[in-house]
PLY file of the C-alpha trace (Angstrom):
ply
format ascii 1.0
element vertex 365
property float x
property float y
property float z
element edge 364
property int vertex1
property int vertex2
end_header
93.88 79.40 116.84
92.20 76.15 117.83
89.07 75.19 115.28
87.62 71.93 115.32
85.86 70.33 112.05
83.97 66.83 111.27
85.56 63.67 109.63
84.48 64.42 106.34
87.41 67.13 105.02
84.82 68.70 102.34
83.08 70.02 105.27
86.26 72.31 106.35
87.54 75.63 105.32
90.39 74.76 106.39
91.01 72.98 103.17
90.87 76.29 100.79
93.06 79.09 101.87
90.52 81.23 100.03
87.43 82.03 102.46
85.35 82.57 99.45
85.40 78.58 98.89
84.64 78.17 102.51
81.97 76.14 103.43
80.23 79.05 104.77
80.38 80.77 101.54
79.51 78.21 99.39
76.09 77.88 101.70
75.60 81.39 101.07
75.87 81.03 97.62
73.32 78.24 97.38
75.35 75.56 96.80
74.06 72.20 98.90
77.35 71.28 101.53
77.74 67.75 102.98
77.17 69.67 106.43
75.84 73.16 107.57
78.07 75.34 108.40
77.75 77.46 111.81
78.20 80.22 113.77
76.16 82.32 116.04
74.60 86.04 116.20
76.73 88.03 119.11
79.17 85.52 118.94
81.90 88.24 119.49
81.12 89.00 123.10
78.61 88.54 125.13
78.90 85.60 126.89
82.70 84.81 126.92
84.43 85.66 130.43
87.17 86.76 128.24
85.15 89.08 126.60
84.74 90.82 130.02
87.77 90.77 131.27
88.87 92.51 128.07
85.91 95.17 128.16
86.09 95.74 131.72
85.96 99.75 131.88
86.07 100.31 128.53
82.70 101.67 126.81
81.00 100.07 124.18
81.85 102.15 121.34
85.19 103.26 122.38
85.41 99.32 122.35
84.36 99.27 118.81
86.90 101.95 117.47
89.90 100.14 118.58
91.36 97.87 116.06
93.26 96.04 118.26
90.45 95.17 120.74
87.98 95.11 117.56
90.41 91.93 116.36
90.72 89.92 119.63
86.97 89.93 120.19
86.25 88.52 117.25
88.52 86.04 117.33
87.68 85.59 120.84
84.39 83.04 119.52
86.57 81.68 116.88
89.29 79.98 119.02
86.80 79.24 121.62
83.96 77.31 119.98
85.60 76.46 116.36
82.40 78.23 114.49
82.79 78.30 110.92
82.59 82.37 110.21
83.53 85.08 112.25
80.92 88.11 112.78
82.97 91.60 112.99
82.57 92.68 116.28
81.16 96.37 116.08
77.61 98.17 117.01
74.94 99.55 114.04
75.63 102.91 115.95
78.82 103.08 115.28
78.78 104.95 111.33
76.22 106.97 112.89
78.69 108.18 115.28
80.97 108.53 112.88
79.15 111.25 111.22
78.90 112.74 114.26
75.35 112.11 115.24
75.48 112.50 119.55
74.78 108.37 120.37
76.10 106.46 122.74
75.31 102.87 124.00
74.09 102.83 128.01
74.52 99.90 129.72
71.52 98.02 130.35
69.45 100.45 128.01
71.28 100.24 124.61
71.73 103.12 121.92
70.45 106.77 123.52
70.23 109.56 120.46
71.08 113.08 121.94
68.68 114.86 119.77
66.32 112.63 118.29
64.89 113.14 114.68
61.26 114.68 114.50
61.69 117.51 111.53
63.03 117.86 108.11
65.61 120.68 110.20
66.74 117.37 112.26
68.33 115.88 109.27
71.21 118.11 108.87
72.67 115.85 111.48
73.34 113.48 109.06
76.09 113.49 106.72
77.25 110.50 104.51
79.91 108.64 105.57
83.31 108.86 104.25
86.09 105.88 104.41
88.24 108.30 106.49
85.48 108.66 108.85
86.08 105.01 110.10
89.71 103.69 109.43
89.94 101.85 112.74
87.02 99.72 110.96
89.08 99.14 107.50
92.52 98.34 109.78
90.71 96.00 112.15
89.18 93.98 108.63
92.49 94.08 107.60
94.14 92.53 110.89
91.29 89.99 110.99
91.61 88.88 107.67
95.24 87.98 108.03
94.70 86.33 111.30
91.40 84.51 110.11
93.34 82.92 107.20
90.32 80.35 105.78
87.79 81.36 107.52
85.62 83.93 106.34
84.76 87.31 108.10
80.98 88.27 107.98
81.10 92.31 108.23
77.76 93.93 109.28
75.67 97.20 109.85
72.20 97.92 110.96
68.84 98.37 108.29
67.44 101.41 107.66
64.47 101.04 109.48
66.33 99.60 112.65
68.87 102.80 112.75
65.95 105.13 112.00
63.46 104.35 114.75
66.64 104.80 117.20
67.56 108.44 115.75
63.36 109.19 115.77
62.63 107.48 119.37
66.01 108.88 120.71
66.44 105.38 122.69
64.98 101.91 122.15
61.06 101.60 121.86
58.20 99.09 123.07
56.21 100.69 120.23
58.10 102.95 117.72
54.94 105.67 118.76
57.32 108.57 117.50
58.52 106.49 113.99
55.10 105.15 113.06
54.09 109.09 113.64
56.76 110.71 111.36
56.48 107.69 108.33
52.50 108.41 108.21
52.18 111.64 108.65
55.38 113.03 107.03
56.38 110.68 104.57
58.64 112.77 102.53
60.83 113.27 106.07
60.54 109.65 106.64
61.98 108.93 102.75
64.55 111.26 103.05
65.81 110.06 106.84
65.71 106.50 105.52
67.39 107.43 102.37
70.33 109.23 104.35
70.43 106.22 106.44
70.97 103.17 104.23
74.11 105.54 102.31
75.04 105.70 106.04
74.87 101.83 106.27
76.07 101.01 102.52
79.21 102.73 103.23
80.03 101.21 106.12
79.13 97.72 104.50
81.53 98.78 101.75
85.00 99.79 103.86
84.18 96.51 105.31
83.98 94.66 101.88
86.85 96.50 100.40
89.25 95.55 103.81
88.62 91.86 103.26
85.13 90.58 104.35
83.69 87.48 102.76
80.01 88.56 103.54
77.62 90.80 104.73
74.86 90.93 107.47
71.76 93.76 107.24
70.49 93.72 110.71
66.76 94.87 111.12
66.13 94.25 114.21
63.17 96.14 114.93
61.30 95.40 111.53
59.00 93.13 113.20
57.00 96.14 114.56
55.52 96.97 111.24
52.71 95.72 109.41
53.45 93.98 105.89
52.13 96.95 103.86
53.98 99.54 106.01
57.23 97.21 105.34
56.75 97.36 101.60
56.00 101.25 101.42
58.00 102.52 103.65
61.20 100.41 104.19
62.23 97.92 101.35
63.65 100.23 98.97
65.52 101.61 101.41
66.91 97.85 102.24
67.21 97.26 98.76
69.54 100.07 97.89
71.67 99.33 101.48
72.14 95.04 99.45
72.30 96.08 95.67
75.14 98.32 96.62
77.47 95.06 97.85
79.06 93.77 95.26
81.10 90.31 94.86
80.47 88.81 98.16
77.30 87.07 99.90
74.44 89.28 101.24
72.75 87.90 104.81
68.96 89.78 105.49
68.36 89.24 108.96
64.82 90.73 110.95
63.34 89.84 114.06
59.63 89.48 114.19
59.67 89.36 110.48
57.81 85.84 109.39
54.69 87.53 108.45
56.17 89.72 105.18
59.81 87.09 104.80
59.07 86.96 101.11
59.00 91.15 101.08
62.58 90.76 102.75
63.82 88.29 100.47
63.00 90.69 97.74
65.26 93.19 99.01
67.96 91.33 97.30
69.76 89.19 99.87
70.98 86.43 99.06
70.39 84.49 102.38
67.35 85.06 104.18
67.87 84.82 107.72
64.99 83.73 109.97
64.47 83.84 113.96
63.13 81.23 115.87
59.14 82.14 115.46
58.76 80.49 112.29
59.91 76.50 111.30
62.67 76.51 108.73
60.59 74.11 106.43
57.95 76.70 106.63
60.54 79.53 105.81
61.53 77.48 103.11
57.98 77.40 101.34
57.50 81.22 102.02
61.06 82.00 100.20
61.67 79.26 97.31
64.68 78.90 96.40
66.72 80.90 99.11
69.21 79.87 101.10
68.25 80.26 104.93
70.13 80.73 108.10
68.50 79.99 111.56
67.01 79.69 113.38
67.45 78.02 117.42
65.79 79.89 119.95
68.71 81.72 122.23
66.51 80.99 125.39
66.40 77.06 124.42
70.52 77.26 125.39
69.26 77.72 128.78
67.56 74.41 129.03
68.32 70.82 129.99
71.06 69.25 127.37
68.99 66.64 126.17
66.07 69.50 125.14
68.91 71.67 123.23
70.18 68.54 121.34
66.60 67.88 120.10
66.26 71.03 118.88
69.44 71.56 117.32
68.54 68.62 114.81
64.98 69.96 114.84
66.46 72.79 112.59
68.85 70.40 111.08
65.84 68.75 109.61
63.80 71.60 109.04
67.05 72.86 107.16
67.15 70.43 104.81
64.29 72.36 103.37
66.01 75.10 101.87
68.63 74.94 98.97
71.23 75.43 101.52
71.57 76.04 105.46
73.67 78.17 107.67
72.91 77.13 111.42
72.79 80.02 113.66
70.56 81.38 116.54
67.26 83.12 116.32
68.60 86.14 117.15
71.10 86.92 119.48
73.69 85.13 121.94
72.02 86.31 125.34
74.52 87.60 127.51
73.99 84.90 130.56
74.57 81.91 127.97
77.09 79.45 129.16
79.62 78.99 126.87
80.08 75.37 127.06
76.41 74.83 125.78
77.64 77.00 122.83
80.45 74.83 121.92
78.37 71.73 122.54
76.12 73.03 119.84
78.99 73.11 117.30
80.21 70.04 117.72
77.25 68.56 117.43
76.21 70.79 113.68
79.76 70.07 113.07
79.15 65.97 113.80
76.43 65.81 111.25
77.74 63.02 108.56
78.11 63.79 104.72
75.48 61.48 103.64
72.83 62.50 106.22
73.55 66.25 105.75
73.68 66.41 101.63
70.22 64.86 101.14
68.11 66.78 98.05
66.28 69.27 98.40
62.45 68.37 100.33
64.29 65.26 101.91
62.86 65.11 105.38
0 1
1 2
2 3
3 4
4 5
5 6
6 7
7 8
8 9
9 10
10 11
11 12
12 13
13 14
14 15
15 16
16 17
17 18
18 19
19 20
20 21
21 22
22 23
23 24
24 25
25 26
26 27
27 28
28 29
29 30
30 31
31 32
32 33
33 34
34 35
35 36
36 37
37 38
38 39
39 40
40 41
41 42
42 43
43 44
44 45
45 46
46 47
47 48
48 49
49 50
50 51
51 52
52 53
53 54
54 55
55 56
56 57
57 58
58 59
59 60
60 61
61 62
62 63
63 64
64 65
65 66
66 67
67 68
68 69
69 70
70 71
71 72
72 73
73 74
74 75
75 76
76 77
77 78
78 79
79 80
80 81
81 82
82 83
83 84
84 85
85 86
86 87
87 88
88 89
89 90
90 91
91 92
92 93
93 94
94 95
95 96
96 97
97 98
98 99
99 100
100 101
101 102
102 103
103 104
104 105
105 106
106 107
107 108
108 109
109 110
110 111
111 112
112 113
113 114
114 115
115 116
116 117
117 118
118 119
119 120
120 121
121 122
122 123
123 124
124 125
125 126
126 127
127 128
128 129
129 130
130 131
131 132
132 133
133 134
134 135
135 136
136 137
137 138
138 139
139 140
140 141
141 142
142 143
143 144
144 145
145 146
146 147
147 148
148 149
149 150
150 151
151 152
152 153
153 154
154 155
155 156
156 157
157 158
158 159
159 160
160 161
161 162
162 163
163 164
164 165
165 166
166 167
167 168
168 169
169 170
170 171
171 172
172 173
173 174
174 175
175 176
176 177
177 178
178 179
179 180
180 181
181 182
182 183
183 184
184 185
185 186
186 187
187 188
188 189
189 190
190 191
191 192
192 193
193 194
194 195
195 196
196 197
197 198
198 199
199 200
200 201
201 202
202 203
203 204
204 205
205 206
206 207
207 208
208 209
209 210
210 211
211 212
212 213
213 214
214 215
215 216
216 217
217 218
218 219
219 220
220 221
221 222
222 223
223 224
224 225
225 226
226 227
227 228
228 229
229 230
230 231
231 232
232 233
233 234
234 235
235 236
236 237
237 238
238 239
239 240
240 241
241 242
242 243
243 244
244 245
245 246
246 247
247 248
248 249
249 250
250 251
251 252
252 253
253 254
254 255
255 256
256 257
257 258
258 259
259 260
260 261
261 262
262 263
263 264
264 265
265 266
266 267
267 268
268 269
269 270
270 271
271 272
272 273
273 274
274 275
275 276
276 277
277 278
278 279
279 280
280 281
281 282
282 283
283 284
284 285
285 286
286 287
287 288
288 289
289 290
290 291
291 292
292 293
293 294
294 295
295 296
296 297
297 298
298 299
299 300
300 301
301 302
302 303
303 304
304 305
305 306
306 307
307 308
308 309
309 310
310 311
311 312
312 313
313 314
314 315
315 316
316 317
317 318
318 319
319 320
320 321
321 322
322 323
323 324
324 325
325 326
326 327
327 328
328 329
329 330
330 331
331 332
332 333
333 334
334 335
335 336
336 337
337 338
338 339
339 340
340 341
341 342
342 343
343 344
344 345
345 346
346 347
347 348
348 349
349 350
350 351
351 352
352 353
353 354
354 355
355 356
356 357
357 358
358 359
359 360
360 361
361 362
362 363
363 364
């Protein structure tokens, strides 16, 4: 495995052969590193011609259930760009499936839910998840971990909310019409769905943790489609109970379209706050003192000229320096048509940033 690092050896995990002294982990623990470290969102696929070639006729979550396949797509990003963490390559669907809800990820459309979740009756569907339910997912952590050696492994499953409107909608959703329905007007459903959903999604998180991971990412990708009150009433716990039950490693909180309530999702208990490319790191970091922050370049920006993606890049290097510590990553993401090269160009360039520049205090513009 080929990964590249700066000059200044404090800014390498390559130095520890413990991942929980990485530089990546000591981010995510607050601590203030002489660089930040980076790696992107959909790292592990997407974009890489590799990737394809190794998927090619192979569905998604058949993909996703064997270990081998699991392991060389993750690495894939690793040996490629020399990122700093590895994101497990899996889908939020996949515990569902496990349980033996009827999804399955169309091309081109995303998760599709058999018989969607409208009625107190529709819950029987789902049962809590069991470690034997998903041992391709604890030997694949395993295999990574070995291969990974200093670098940490970021394990990951999908929010309550996220995983809910899919099983409600049957499919994705413009406007959650069917969710927003069921929370208002049958709350004690919508409490008991959600409540069934984050066990779902803590036990996942925990084979994950128990195999080897050095940290966690909650996904809530569709949280953005909620008002700030509905968030709070409606969702949060639920979060909360999916974070308070990881224990001993680093918790990421991740949303898309979620600026307007951030300090409700930093409450959940992460301890990272990620943010997506709507709202200015230094901004994020007023909203959520004290937090560390991962973000937050906009995946459509990779498209541009280079000289436009370099300015941004230390844009949120700046903005970064905001926040107790910074992870650089994507607001949201890899996009599938993203050319690699402008991926790696982006590392080398978070990865160039000097000691002195990087490790200013806190506020320092």
């Amino acid at each position: 495995m080929t990964v590249t690092f700066d000059d200044d050896p404090s800014s390498s995990p390559s130095t520890t052969a413990d991942p929980a002294q990485s530089l990546f982990a000591r981010a995510a623990r607050g601590e203030r590193t002489s660089r930040p470290p980076v790696w992107f969102m959909r790292q592990a696929g997407r974009s890489l011609p590799e990737y394809r070639r190794l998927r090619e006729g192979v569905p998604m979550l058949e993909s996703c259930t064997r270990p081998d396949m699991v392991t060389e797509i993750t690495l894939q990003p690793v040996r490629r760009y020399g990122v700093d963490a590895a994101i497990f390559y899996s889908d939020i669907v996949v515990p569902l499936r496990a349980v033996g809800v009827d999804v399955d990820v169309k091309p081109g459309v995303g998760p599709v839910v058999a018989h969607p979740i409208r009625t107190g009756a529709d819950l029987d569907q789902l049962r809590p998840l069991e470690p034997d339910d998903v041992p391709y997912i604890d030997e694949a952590v395993r295999a990574l971990v070995g291969e990974l050696g200093p670098i940490p492994l970021i394990g990951f499953a999908g929010a309550p909310f996220t995983l809910a409107s899919y099983l409600v909608e049957g499919g994705p959703s413009k406007h959650h019409e069917a969710t927003k329905a069921l929370m208002h007007s049958h709350p004690d459903v919508w409490h008991e769905l959600l409540s069934r959903v984050a066990a779902i999604s803590a036990a996942f998180l925990d084979v994950q943790v128990r195999a080897g991971a050095s940290a966690v990412q909650l996904f809530d990708s569709w949280a953005g489609a909620l008002s700030a009150a509905d968030y709070a009433k409606f969702v949060l716990p639920h979060s909360a109970t999916v974070l308070d039950s990881v224990l001993d490693v680093p918790r990421i909180h991740f949303g898309v379209g979620t600026s307007e309530f951030l300090p409700l999702m930093a409450s959940a208990g992460a301890d990272v706050v990620g943010v997506d490319w709507r709202l200015p790191l230094d901004e994020a970091a007023l909203r959520v003192p004290g937090k560390p922050l991962q973000g937050n370049l906009d995946p459509a920006i990779l498209g541009a000229d280079r000289p436009v993606v370099e300015r941004e890049v230390d844009r949120i290097l700046a903005e970064g320096r905001r926040a107790p510590a910074h992870i650089f990553n994507l607001g949201h993401g890899v996009l599938p048509g993203t050319d690699p090269d402008v991926l790696a160009r982006v590392v080398e360039q978070v990865q160039a940033v000097g000691a002195s520049e990087a490790a200013g205090p806190p506020g320092s513009a």
